[in-house]
C-alpha positions in Angstrom: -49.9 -65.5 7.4 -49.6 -64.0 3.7 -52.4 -62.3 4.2 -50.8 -60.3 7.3 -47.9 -59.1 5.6 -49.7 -57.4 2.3 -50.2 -54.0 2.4 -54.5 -54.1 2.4 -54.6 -55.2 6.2 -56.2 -53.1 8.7 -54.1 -51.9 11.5 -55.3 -53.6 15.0 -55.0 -50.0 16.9 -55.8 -46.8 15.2 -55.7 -44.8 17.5 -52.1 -44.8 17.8 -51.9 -43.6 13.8 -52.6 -39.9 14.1 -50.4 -39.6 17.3 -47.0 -40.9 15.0 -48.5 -39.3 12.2 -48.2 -35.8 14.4 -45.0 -36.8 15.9 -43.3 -37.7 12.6 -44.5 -34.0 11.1 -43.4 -32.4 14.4 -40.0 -33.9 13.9 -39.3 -33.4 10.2 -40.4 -29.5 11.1 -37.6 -29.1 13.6 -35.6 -30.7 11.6 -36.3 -28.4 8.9 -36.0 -25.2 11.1 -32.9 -25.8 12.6 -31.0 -26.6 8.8 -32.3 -23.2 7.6 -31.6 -21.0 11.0 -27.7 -22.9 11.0 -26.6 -20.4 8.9 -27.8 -17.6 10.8 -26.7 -18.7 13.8 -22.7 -19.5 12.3 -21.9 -16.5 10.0 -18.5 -17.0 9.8 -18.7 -19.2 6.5 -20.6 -16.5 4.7 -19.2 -14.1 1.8 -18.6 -11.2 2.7 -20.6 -8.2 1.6 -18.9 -6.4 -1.5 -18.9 -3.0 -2.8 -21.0 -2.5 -5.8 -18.1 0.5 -7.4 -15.5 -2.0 -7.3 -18.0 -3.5 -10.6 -18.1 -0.1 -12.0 -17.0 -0.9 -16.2 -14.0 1.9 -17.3 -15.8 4.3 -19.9 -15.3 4.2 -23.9 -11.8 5.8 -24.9 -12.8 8.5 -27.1 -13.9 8.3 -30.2 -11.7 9.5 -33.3 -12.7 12.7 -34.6 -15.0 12.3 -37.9 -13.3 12.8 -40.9 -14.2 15.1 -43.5 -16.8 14.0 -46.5 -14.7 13.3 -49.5 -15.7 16.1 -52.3 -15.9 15.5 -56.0 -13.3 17.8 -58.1 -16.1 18.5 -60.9 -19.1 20.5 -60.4 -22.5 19.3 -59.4 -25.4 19.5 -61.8 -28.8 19.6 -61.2 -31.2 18.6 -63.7 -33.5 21.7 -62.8 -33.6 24.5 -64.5 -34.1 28.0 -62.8 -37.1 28.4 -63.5 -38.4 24.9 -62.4 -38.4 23.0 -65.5 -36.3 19.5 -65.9 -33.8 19.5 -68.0 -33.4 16.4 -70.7 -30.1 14.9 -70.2 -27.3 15.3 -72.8 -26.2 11.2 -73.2 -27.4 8.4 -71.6 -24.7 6.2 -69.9 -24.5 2.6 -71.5 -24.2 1.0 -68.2 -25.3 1.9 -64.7 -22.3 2.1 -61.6 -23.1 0.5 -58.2 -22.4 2.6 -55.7 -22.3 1.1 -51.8 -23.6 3.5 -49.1 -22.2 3.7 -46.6 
């Protein structure tokens, strides 16, 4: 009687198998169709289509207008001569400024 209820025992009739196999796949595909056509049969509990220029972003506000480049008082030098030769400076600074570009 143990025997019978473990899981290794041969059906007595196998012919009935692939006829409830079939049925059983036949079923779970109806099944399955009629859950994904539902929702085209009852529209009603769909979102509604919207209009893609409602999502349109605002441009920019204008930029300010560029201010003008800061210009020295003094002179500037270059260390060229006319003719093409460099010219030697006069002093040479004892320390070196940073200066951030930017």
């Amino acid at each position: 009687m143990f025997a019978d209820s473990l899981l290794d025992s041969a059906w007595a009739d196998r012919s009935r198998r692939g006829w409830t196999t079939l049925a059983s796949f036949a079923l779970q595909a109806a099944a399955a169709g009629v859950l994904l056509l539902l929702p085209l049969l009852y529209t009603q509990g769909l979102p509604q289509f919207q209009r893609m220029s409602a999502l349109v972003v605002p441009s920019p506000p204008p930029a300010p207008p560029p201010t003008e480049p800061v210009r020295s008082a003094r002179e500037t030098t270059s260390n060229m001569s006319r003719d093409g030769q460099i010219i030697a400076p006069r002093s040479v600074p004892s320390e070196i400024l940073h200066v951030a570009a930017g």
